[in-house]
N, C-alpha and C positions, 0 to 999 in steps of 0.2 A: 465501627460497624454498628448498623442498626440493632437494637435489639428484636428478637422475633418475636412474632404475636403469642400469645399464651396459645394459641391455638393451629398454631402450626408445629405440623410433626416434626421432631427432634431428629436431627440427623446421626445417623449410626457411622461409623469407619471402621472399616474390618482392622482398622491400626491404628486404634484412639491417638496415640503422639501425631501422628500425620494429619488428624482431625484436624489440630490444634494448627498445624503449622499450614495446611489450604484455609483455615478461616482467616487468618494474620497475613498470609499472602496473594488470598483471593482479589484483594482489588487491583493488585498490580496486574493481572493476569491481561485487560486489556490494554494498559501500554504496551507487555510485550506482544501485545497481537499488531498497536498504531506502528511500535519500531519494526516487527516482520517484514509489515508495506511499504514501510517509507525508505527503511535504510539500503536495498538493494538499488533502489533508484539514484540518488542520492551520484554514487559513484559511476555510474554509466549515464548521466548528463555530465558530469567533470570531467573526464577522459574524454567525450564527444568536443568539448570547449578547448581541452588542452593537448590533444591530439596523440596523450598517450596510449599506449595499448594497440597500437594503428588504427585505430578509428577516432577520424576527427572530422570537422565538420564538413571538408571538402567529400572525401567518402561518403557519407552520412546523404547527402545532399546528390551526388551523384547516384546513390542509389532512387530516390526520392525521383529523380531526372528519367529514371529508367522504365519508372510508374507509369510516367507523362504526366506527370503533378509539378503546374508552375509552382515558380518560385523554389527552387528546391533549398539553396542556400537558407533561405528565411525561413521554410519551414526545418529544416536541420537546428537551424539555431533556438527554431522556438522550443521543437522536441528537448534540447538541451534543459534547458532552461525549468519547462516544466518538469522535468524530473528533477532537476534539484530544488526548487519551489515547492514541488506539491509531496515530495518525500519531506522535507522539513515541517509543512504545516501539518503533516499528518503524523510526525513521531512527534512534536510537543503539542499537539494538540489544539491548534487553532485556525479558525473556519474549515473546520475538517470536515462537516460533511458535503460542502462545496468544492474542497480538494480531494476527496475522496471520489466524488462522482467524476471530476475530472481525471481521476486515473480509473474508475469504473470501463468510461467510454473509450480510454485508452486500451485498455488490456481485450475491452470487446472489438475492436478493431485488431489487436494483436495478435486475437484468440481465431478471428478469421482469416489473419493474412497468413498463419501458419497452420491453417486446417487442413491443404491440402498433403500437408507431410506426416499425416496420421496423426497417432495419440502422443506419441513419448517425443519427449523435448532431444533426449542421444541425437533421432533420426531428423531433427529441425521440425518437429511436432508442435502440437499447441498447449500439451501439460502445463510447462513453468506460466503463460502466460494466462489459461485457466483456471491455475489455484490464486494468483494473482489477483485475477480477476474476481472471482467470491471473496476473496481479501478486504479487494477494496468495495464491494457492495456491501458486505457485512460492516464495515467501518461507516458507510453512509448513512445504513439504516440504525444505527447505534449510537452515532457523534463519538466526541472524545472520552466522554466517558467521567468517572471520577478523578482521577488525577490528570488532564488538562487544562489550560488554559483557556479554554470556552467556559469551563466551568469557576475557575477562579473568577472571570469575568462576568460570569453569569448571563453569557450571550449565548446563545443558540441557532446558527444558520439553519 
């Protein structure tokens, strides 16, 4: 950790040991924000690929058919795909804020196609795909952070 400037106010904690123990574990704090985003994705393109869970690509793609959006098979596969792509580059941390934005656009499409089932995700709402959504905009506008792989490389998309 940095040291602070002589002139910057000293932080208090109503629980000095817990002081100690968020300044030693503050910078992990946003990997666990990059795994939040990426690791629910991850498993819900693998099941769409493998057809466990009863949702596989043919389903996936029939829905997609239901839209009137060609291609449905190809976009089922692509949806697959990017989610366990853009879940991976965004829990270790590399060209994350270009996979980041790419699940940004995602969840704001997801966030509209379940708008009209109200707030709460129970009733097929647009909550889970909302918080998701600020998830992955917060991740864009921030990159990977200090423990990534953008940063070991010292690349910055």
């Amino acid at each position: 950790m940095l040291n602070p400037s002589p002139l910057a106010p000293r932080r208090v904690y109503a629980i000095p040991p817990l002081g100690r123990l968020y300044e030693r574990l503050g910078t992990w704090s946003w990997p666990l924000v990059r795994l939040a985003l990426g690791a629910p994705l991850i498993p819900h393109g693998v099941h769409k690929l493998s057809g466990l869970v009863g949702v596989d690509l043919g389903r996936s793609a029939g829905f997609f058919e239901t839209t009137d959006a060609a291609f449905g098979p190809l976009l089922s596969y692509t949806l697959a795909m990017t989610e366990i792509v853009t879940g991976l580059l965004v829990i270790v941390g590399y060209a994350t804020r270009p996979a980041a934005l790419m699940l940004a656009l995602f969840f704001l499409i997801s966030t509209l196609r379940y708008w009209p089932g109200g707030y709460f995700w129970t009733d097929r709402g647009f909550e889970y795909p909302l918080v998701l959504f600020a998830l992955a905009l917060a991740v864009m506008i921030r990159g990977g952070g200090e423990h990534s792989v953008d940063r070991r490389l010292r690349v910055e998309f």
